[in-house]
Structures are given as C-alpha cells and as structure tokens.
C-alpha positions as a printed NumPy array, in Angstrom:
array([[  0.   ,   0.   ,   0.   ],
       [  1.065,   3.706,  -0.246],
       [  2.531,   5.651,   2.103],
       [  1.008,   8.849,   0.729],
       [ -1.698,  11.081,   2.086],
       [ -5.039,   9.905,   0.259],
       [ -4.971,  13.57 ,  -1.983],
       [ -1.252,  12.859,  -2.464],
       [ -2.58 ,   8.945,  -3.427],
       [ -4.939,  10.659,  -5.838],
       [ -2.995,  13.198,  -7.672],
       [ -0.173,  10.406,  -7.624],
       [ -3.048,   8.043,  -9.262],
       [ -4.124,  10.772, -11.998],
       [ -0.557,  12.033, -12.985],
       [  0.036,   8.331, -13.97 ],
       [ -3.24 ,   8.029, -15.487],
       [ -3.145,  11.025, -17.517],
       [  0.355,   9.733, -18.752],
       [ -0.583,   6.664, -19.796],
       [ -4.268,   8.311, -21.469],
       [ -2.206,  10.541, -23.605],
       [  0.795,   8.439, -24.721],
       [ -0.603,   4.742, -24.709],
       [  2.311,   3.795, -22.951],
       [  2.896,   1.538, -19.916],
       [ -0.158,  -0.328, -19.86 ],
       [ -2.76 ,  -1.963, -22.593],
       [ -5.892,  -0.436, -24.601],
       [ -9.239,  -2.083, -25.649],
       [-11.768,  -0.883, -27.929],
       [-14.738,  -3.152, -27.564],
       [-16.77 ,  -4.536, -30.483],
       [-19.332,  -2.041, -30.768],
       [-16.211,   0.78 , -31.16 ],
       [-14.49 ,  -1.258, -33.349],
       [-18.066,  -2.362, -35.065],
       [-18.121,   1.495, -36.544],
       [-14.472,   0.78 , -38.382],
       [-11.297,   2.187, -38.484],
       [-11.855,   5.554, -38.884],
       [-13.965,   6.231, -35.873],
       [-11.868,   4.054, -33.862],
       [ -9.053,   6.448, -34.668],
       [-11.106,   9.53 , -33.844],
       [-12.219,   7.429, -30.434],
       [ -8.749,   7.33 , -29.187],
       [ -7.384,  10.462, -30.496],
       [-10.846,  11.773, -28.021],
       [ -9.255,   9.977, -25.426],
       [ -5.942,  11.245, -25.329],
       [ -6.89 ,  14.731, -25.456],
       [ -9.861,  14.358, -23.333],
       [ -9.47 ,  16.865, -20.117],
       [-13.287,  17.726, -19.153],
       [-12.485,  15.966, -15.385],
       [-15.548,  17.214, -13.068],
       [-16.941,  16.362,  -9.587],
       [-19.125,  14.563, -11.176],
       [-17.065,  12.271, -13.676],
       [-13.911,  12.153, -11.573],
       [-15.093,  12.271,  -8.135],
       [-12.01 ,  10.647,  -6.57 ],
       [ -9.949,  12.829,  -8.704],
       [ -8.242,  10.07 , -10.223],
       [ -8.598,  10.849, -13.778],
       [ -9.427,   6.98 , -14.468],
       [-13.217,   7.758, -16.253],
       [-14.66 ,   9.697, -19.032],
       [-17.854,  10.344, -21.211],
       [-17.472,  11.912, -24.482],
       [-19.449,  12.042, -27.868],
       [-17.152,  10.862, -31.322],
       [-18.898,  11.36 , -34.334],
       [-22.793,  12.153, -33.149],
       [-21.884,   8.31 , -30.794],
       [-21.594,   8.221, -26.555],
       [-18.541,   6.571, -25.562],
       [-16.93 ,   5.78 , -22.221],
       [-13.652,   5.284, -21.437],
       [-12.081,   3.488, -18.334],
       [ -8.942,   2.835, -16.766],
       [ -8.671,  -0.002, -14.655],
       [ -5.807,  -1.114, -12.319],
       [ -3.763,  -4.956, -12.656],
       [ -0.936,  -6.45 , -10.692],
       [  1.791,  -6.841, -13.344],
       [  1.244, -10.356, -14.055],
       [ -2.598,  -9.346, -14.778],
       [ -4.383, -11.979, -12.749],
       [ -5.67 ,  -9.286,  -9.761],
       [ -6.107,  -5.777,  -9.147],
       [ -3.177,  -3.971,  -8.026],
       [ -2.649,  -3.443,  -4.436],
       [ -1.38 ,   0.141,  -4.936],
       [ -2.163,   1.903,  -8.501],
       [  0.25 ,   5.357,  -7.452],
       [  2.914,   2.504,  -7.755],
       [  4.19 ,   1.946, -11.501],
       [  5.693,  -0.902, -10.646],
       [  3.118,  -2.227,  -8.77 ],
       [  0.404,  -1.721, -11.491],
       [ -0.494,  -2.282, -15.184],
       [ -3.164,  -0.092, -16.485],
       [ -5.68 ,  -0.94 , -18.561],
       [ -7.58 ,   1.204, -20.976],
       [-11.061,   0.558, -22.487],
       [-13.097,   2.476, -24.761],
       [-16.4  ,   1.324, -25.173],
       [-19.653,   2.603, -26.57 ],
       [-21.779,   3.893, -23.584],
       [-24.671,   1.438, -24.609],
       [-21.699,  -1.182, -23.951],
       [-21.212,  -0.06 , -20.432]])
C-alpha cells in the first residue's frame, strides 16, 4: 500500500493516469466490439478523443483520479475506463500510485456497452 496522504494517493493516481491516457504507454488499450463495429476511422477519432480528453468534473472524476470519461465521437456516446492490474494481470493492483506495482488498462467502449 502507499505511504502517501489519500490527496497525495490521488494526484499520484491521476498524474500516472493522464500519462498513460495521452501516450498509450505503460499499460494496454481495448476498444470493444461495438467501437471497433463502426471501423477504423472512428476508432481512430475514439482514441485520439481519449488522449486529449481533459473535461475531469466532480461529477465524472469524483475521486480525482482521472481513471473515467464520457465523451461524444462522431454524433456516438462513448466511455472510457482505466482499470488497475498487478503486473502479471491476474488481480487488481494493491497500490495503482505505484508503476511498478500496477499495469493499467484502458477501455473504450460505446456507452450502450457499459
């Protein structure tokens, strides 16, 4: 477990999150069927959404983790959502402000998916 304060935890937790969001890097991304069901194109402009994707609120984010978003690509409602692995991938991480602790795990889905 951390040893940081639970808003240091957090804003540990989000830094990392928006890191891996806007790179791709240092964890793995799924687009689920109905995403990828709408072809290539909008599955481009879905993650491109993603990684520039910054409209956190009380409301979407209220552990201010930066780990959940709603947005509309091309007139559809998608979801994204970053979940938290032990590095092998078989449980939930024990600490996700630890990189080496934690694989993150991307998915964009359709919010009729969710």
């Amino acid at each position: 477990m951390s040893s940081l304060s639970p808003r240091e935890d957090a804003e540990r937790i989000a830094t990392l999150n928006d890191s891996f969001r806007t790179t791709f890097v240092g964890g793995n991304i799924f687009v689920s069927a109905g995403v990828q069901g709408l072809g290539p194109g909008f599955v481009a402009d879905a993650l491109a959404a993603v990684r520039t994707f910054d409209d956190f609120t009380g409301g979407n984010d209220p552990y201010k983790e930066h780990d959940f978003g709603s947005m509309m690509v091309q007139g559809q409602k998608l979801f994204w959502k970053i979940d938290y692995y032990d590095p092998s991938m078989m449980y939930g991480s024990d600490d996700p402000s630890d990189p080496k602790a934690t694989r993150r795990v991307l998915t964009v889905m359709l919010a009729e998916e969710y």
